[in-house]
C-alpha positions as CSV (number, residue, x, y, z in Angstrom):
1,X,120.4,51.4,51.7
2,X,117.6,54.2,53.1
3,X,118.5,57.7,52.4
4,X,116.9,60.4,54.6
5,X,116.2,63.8,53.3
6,X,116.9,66.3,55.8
7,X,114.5,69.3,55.2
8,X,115.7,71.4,58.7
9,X,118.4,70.7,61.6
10,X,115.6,69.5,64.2
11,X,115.4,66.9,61.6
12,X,118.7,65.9,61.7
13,X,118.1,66.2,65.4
14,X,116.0,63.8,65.9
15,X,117.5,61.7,63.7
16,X,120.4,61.7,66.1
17,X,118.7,61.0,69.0
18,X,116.6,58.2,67.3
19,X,120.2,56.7,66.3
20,X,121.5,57.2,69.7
21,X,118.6,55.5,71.3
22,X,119.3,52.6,69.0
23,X,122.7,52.6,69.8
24,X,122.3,52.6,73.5
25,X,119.8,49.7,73.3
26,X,122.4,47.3,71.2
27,X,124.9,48.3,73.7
28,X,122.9,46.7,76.5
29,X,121.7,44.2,74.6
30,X,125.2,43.5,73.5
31,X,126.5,43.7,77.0
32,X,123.9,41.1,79.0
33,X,124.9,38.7,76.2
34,X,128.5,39.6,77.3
35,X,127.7,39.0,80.8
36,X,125.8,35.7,80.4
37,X,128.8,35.1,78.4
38,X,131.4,34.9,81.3
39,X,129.1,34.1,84.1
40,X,130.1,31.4,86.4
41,X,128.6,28.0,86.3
42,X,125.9,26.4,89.0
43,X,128.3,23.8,90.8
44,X,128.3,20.7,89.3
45,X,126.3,17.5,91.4
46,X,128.5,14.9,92.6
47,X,127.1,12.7,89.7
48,X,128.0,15.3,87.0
49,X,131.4,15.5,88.2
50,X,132.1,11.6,88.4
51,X,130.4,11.8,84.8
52,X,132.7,14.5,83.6
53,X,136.0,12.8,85.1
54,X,134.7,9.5,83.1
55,X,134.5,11.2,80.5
56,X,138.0,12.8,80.0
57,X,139.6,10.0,81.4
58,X,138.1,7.8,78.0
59,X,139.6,10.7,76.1
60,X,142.6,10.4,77.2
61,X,142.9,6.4,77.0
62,X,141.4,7.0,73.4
63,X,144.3,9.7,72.5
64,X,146.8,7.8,73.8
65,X,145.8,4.9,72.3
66,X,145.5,6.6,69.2
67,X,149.2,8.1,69.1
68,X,150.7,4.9,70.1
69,X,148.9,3.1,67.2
70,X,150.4,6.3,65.1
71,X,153.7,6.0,66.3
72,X,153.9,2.1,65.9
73,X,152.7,2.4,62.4
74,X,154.3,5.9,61.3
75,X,157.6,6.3,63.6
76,X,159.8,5.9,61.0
77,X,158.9,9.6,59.8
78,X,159.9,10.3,63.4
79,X,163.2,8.6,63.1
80,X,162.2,5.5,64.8
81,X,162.9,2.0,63.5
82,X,160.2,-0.5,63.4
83,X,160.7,-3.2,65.5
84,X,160.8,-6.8,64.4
């Protein structure tokens, strides 16, 4: 860690306004990155959004899928019976 000596209070002066400069510049910095953060989208193309609704609808086959397989093998630690 940097240790300053101080020799008068104009140094500690412009030490504070050195700090508050840096300070003020993180704080924009920190709030564009905010902003590009929660800025809204460009609208999607007609093929993006097909692509997109393909897309979660083969997730959703695939997790189905997957908890009927889980149930079928596993239901009996739900208080199912197997059938036979």
């Amino acid at each position: 860690m940097q240790t300053n000596q101080y020799n008068s209070l104009e140094d500690i002066a412009l030490r504070k306004d050195e700090l508050k400069a840096q300070l003020s510049d993180e704080s924009e910095k920190i709030g564009t990155l905010w902003r590009e953060l929660f800025v809204a989208q460009k609208p999607n193309s007609k093929g993006e959004l097909i692509a997109n609704l393909v897309g979660n609808a083969i997730t959703a086959i695939d997790a189905f899928l997957l908890v009927r397989k889980l149930m079928n093998t596993y239901g009996w630690l739900f208080g199912r019976r197997k059938k036979k």
